[in-house]
N, C-alpha and C positions, 0 to 999 in steps of 0.2 A: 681406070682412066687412061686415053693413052693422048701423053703432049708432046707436039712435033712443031717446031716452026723453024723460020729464016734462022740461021746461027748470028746472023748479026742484031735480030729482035731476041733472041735466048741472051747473049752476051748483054744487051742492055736491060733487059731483067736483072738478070744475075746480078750488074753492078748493081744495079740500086739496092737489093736486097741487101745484098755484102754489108753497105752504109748502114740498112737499119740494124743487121745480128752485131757488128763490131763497135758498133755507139761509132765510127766513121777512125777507127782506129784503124791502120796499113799493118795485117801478117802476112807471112805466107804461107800459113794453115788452108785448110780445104773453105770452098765457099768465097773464094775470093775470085773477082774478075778474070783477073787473067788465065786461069782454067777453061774457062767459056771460052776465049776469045778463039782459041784454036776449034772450035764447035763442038767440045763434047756433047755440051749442054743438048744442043741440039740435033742429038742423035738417044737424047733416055726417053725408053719406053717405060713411063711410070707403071702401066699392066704386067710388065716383063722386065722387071731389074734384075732379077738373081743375078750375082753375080758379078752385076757393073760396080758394085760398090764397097769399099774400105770403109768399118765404125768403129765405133768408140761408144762405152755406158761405164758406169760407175756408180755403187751405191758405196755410200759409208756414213754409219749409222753418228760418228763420233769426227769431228773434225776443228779445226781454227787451233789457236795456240792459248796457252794457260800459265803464269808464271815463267816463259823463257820456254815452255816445253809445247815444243809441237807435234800438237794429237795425229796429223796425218801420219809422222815415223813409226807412230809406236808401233810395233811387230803384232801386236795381238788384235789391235783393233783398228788398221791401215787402210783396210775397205777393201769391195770386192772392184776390179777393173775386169773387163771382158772387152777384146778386140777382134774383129774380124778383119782378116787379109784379104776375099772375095772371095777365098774358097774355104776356111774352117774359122771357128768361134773358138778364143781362148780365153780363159780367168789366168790370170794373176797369182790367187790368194790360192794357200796350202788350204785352204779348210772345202775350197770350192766344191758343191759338186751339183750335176747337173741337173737342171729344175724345166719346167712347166715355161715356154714348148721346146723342148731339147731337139738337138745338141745345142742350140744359137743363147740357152738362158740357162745362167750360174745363178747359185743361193751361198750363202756364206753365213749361216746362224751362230752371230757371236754367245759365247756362255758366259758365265757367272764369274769362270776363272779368268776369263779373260779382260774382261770388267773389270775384274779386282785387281788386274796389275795395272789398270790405270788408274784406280781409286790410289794404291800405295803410293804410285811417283806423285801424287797429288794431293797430299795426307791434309785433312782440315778445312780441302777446299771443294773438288768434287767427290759424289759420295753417290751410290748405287742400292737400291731394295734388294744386297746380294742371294738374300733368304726369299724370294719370289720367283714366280714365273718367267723368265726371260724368253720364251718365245715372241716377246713383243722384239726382239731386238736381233730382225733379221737385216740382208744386205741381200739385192738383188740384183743383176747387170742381166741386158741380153743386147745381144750384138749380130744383124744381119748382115749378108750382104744384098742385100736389094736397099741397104740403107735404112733401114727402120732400125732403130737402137731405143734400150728402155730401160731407165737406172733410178734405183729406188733403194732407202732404207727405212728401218721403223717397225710399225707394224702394217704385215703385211701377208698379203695371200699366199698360196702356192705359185701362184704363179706371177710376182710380181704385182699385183695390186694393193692400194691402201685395204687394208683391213677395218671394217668399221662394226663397230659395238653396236649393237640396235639398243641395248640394256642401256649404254655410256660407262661399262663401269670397268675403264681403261685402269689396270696400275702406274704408279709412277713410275717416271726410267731414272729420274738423275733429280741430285741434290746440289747447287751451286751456291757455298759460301760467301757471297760476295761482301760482306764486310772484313773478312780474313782477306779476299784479294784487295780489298779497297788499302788495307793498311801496311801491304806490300806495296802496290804498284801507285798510290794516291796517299799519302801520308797525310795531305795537308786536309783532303776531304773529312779522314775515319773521326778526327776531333769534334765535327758540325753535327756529329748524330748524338746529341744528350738526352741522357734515359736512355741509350739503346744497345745491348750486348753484343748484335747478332744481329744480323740480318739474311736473309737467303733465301734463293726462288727454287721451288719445286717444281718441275715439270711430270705432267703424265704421257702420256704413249705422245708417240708423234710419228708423221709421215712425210718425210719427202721422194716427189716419184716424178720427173723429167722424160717423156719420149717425145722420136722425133722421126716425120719420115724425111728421109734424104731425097729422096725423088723430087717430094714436092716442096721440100727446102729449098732445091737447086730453081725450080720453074714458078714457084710462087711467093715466098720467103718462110720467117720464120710465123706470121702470124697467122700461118693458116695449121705450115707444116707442125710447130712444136705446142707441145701441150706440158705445161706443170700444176702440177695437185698438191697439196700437201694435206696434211692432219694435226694439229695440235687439240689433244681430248683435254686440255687443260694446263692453269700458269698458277702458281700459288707462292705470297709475299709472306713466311714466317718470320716477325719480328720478336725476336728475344728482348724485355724489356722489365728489369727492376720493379720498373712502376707498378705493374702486373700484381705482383708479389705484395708491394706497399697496400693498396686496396684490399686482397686476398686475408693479409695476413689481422690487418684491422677489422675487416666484419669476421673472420676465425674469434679474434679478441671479444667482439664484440657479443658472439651467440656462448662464448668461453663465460662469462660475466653473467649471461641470463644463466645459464647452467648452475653457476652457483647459487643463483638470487631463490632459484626453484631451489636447490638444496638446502638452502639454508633457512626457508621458511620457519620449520619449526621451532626454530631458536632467535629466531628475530623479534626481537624483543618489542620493534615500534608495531609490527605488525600482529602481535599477541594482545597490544596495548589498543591497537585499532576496533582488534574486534571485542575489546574489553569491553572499550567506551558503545559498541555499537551495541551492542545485546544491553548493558548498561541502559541504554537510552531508549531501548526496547519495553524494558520492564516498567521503568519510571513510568513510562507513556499508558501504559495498560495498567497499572497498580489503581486499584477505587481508594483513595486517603480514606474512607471511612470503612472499610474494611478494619483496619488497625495493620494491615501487612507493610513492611516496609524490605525495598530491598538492603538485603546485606552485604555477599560478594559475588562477582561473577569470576570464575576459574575457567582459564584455556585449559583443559589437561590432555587433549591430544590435537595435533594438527601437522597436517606432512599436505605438500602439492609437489610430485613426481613430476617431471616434464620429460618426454619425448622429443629429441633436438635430429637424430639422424636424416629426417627428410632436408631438415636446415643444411646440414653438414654437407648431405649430397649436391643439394644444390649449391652450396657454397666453391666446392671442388670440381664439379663436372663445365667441362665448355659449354659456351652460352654464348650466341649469336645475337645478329639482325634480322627481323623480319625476311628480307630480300637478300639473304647467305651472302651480305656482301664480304662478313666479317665473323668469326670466331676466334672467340678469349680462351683459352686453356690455363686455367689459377695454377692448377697441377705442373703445367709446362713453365706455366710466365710467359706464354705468346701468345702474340696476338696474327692471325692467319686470314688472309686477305685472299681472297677470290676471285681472280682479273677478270672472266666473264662477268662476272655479278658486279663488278667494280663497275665495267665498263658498260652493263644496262644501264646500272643506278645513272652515273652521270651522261650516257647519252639515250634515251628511253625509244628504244624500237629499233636502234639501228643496229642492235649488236645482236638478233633473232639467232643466230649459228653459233655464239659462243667465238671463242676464239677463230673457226673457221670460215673461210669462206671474204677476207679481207681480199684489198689489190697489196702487187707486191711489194714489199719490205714497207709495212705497217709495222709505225712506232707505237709500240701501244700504251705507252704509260708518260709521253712528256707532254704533254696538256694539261694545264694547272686546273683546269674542271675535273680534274678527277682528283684533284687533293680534296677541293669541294666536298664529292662525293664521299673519299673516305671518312672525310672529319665525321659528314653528318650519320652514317651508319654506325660509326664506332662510339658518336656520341649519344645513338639509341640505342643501341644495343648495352653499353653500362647502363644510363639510365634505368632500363628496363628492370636489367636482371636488377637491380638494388633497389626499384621497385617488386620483384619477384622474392626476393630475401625478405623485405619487413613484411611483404603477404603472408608470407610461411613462418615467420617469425609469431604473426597475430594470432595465424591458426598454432602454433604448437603453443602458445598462452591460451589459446579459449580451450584447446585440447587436453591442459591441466589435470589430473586425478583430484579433486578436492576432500580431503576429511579433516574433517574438524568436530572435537568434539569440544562440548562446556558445562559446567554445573555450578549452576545459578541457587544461592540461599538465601532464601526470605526467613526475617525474623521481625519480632517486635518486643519493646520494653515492657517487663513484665513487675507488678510489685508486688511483693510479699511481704506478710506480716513480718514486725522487725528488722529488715531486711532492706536496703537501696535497690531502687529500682535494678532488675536484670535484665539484659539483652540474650534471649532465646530463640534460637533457631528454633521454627516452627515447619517450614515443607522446605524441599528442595527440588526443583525441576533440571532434569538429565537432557541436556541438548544435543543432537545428533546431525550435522550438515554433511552428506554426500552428492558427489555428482560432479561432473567437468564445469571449469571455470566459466564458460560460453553459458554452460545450461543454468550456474546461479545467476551468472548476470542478466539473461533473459526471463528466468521463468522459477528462481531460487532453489532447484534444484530439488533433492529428496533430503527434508528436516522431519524428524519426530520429536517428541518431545513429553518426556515421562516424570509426571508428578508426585511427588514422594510427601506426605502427611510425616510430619517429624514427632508431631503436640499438637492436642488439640486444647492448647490452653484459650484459646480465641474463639472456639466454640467450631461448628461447622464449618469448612473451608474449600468445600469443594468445587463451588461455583467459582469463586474467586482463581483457585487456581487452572480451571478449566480455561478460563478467559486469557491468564497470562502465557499458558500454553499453548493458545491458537496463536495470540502476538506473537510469538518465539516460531512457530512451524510459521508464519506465515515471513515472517520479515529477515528469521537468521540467516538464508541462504545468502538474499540478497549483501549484508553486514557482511558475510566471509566471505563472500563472491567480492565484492567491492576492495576491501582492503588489501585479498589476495594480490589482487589487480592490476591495484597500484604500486604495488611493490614489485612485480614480474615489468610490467608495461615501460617504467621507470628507465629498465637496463634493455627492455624486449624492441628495441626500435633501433633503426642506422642515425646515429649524430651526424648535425650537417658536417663536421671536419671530416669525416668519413666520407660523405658525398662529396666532397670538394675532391677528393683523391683519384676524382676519377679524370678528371682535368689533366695531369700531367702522362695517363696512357693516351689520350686521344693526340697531345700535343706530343710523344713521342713518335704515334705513329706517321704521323700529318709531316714530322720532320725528313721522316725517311724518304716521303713520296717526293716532298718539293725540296730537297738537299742532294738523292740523288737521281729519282726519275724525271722531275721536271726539268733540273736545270741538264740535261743530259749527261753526267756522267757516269749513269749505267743505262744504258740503250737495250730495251725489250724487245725483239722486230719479227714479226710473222710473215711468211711465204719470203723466205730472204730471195732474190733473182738478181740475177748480173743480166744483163741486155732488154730489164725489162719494155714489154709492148706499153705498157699503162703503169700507174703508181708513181711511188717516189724513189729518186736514185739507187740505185745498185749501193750494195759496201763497199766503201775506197779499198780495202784487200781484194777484192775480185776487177782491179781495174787492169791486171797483169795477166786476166784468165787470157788463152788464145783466143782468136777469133773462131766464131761457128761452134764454141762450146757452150751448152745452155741449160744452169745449175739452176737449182731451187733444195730451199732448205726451211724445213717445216717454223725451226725457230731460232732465230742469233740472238746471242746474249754477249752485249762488248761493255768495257769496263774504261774510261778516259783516262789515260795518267794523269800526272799533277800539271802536265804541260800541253797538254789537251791530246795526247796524240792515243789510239788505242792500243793500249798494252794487252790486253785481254779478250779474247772475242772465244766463244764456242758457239757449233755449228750442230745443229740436233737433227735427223734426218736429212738427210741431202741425198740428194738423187742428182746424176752428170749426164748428158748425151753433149755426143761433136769432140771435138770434130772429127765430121767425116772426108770420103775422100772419092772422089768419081776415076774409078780406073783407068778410065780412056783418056785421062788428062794429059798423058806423055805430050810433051816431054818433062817433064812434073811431074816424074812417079808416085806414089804412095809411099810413103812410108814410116814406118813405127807403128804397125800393126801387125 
């Protein structure tokens, strides 16, 4: 492209632009009026800049201040800056070294050690995956002179581009304690969170990346000339919460109690007594009175039901979600893990298709009281669920049972003898045999045999007789042991409503956090953060001192309100800087500080 006009139509270009990059703020940084006015303007050959122009980029992966400590000083992690004079491109940063298209572009790949010396000034609050990959956690600047500048951190390419996962399967970069900052910098807040130990937002990869041509900054403004991107692969709300535990440790208690009830079967004495009466009322039923048989005793002499609880247990332990991942429980942890994309389908359905990406700039994402909405209702399906999912497996590892049972039933009748008072003589004995899983006698009584023993045949022939009380007993004893079993497992084998109710003060802890400190803004989420934005909602009051013609983006801000509303707390996750720049031929307004 090559732009040429009158200097007095370049100079009334230029002002106006000046007003939209500096929100109508008066510096004397590059990009402002009075540069034009002497005709630089109107002598750049946007085809042919080399040369004519003074820049500026900056990536830094880490920025804003934390507890009193400001991330831009730290020595390790201070950012890469790259400046060009018109005639050579310089970094800054000891780590610099020359990247993708050199000499004009610096890389600065912060490491793990370096990471960790900001983790230690900031013990409790932010916190790093030191044991991972940190190749996500580069810093990029490139600095022309023909004006074009490009400043990026995050993840990112060789040469300065967002790096993008086709898989998604971004690591985290950083761990922000924000209820440890809450109860520094906001005392009066940390007391309004009951039920809740902890609270803190995990972020995964992120990108911020700012370029800019200066050329066509100067001839058209910023909203053709500057472009920012950012990346945020993910936002994650871990709430540490007691409650967690309270539910957890009551259905533990709970499958703890059927464990015994199954151990204790064979000594239980109502239930010995159950299948007493049952077999009892067995024989009575099939006995012919005119046979002369009468029954005598019926004897439990073996009976054991083994239960299997481990798939209970796993499922009792492992995390357990919503349908729609808005939400995951960890019993194991005690936290509950909240998913700001999933969060933010749930409560606005199709608007959020990119995830966290792809927002206008400095999107608040979590102060809209429809998304406490949202959480209550996932977190309140998601218990529900699983504590319908526990008495499912609870039922099956009761129908799953090993049943044995064994009984020996004695028939006798009064017998008289010469001189003698009538006698009572056992005459046959029938040997009962129940196996098979608890399900299968209650359905279908399982595998009974059932062996007749002739004791006397003082009654004469008695084979028919007992052949009939032996079909009663295979046909009906499964069902009598299966039943009693039953009721005895079933009794302990189920969640009590006080159990269910417990699930009430997790959802009401979580719902606190959202609308005590995201709704009512005192922890502010903000994605594509920009100072001089073209479209969105206002820049952050800290970038209101940036110079003019500098044009930041920063993948994601996380600010914390003190107790007097002012923001004590603010970090900056990918940020990328271009501008200001500076048109050489501006004399008598030299260039300078690059």
């Amino acid at each position: 492209m090559r732009a040429r006009g009158a200097a007095a139509a370049a100079a009334a270009i230029v002002a106006s632009v000046a007003l939209v990059a500096h929100g109508g703020v008066t510096t004397d940084a590059s990009w402002n009026d009075r540069e034009f006015v002497h005709g630089a303007a109107s002598t750049l050959d946007c085809a042919a800049a080399e040369g004519d122009f003074a820049s500026r980029s900056a990536g830094r992966l880490l920025s804003g201040s934390l507890l009193g400590i400001d991330l831009d000083r730290i020595a390790s992690v201070d950012g890469l800056v790259v400046t060009n004079d018109g005639s050579r491109s310089r970094p800054d940063a000891s780590g610099a070294a020359p990247a993708d298209p050199a000499p004009d572009a610096y890389a600065d790949p912060l490491s793990a050690q370096a990471l960790g010396l900001v983790e230690a000034q900031l013990p409790g609050v932010l916190q790093f995956p030191l044991g991972t990959d940190l190749g996500i956690a580069g810093q990029y600047a490139r600095s022309s002179s023909d004006g074009t500048a490009v400043g990026a951190a995050g993840a990112l390419t060789p040469s300065g581009g967002i790096a993008l996962d086709t898989d998604g399967q971004y690591p985290e970069l950083a761990t922000v304690h924000v209820s440890q900052l809450l109860r520094t910098i906001n005392p009066t807040a940390a007391p309004a969170l009951e039920g809740v130990a902890d609270v803190s937002l995990i972020t995964g990869a992120v990108t911020g990346r700012s370029e800019v041509d200066g050329c066509a900054l100067a001839w058209s403004g910023p909203a053709t000339a500057v472009t920012r991107d950012y990346l945020a692969a993910s936002l994650r709300t871990d709430i540490t919460s007691p409650t967690v535990g309270a539910l957890t440790s009551a259905v533990d208690a709970s499958v703890d109690s059927l464990q015994r009830a199954a151990d204790g079967i064979g000594g239980n004495a109502a239930v010995r007594g159950g299948i007493t009466s049952g077999l009892t009322a067995l024989v009575d039923g099939a006995l012919d009175s005119s046979s002369g048989l009468r029954l005598s005793t019926v004897t439990v002499t073996e009976l054991g039901a083994p239960i299997e609880l481990a798939a209970v247990r796993a499922l009792v332990s492992q995390p357990f979600g919503d349908a729609g991942g808005v939400v995951t429980v960890d019993p194991g942890a005690g936290t509950i893990s909240v998913d700001t994309a999933a969060l933010l389908t749930a409560a606005y359905p199709g608007q959020y298709t990119d995830g966290l990406n792809g927002l206008p700039p400095n999107t608040d994402l979590l102060s809209d009281p429809r998304i406490v909405t949202a959480l209550t209702a996932a977190l309140g399906a998601a218990l529900h669920d699983w504590i319908a999912d526990v008495e499912a497996a609870l039922v099956t590892a009761i129908d799953a049972v090993a049943i044995t049972a064994k009984a020996s039933i004695s028939l006798g009748t009064y017998v008289a003898l010469p001189l003698l008072a009538p006698q009572w003589v056992d005459v046959a004995r029938i040997d009962v045999d129940v196996s098979g899983s608890l399900g299968s006698l209650l359905d279908s009584g399982g595998v009974v045999t059932a062996e007749a023993t002739l004791l006397s045949d003082v009654l004469g022939p008695l084979t028919a007789e007992l052949d009939g009380l032996a079909a009663a007993l295979v046909a009906g004893a499964g069902e009598v042991v299966g039943t009693t079993v039953d009721g005895a497992l079933s009794a302990v084998g189920s969640i009590p409503a006080e159990i269910e109710a417990l699930a009430d003060p997790i959802v009401a802890a979580a719902s606190t956090v959202y609308s005590t400190l995201f709704a009512s803004g005192i922890v502010a989420v903000t994605v594509n953060a920009q100072n001089a934005p073209q479209a969105g909602s206002a820049q952050p009051h800290d970038w209101d001192a940036l110079p003019g013609g500098r044009f930041e983006v920063a993948a994601m801000r996380i600010g914390v309100l003190g107790a007097v509303g002012e923001d004590d707390a603010r970090l900056y996750l990918g940020r990328g800087s271009v501008g200001p720049g500076c048109v050489l031929a501006s004399a008598p307004l030299p260039c300078a500080g690059y």
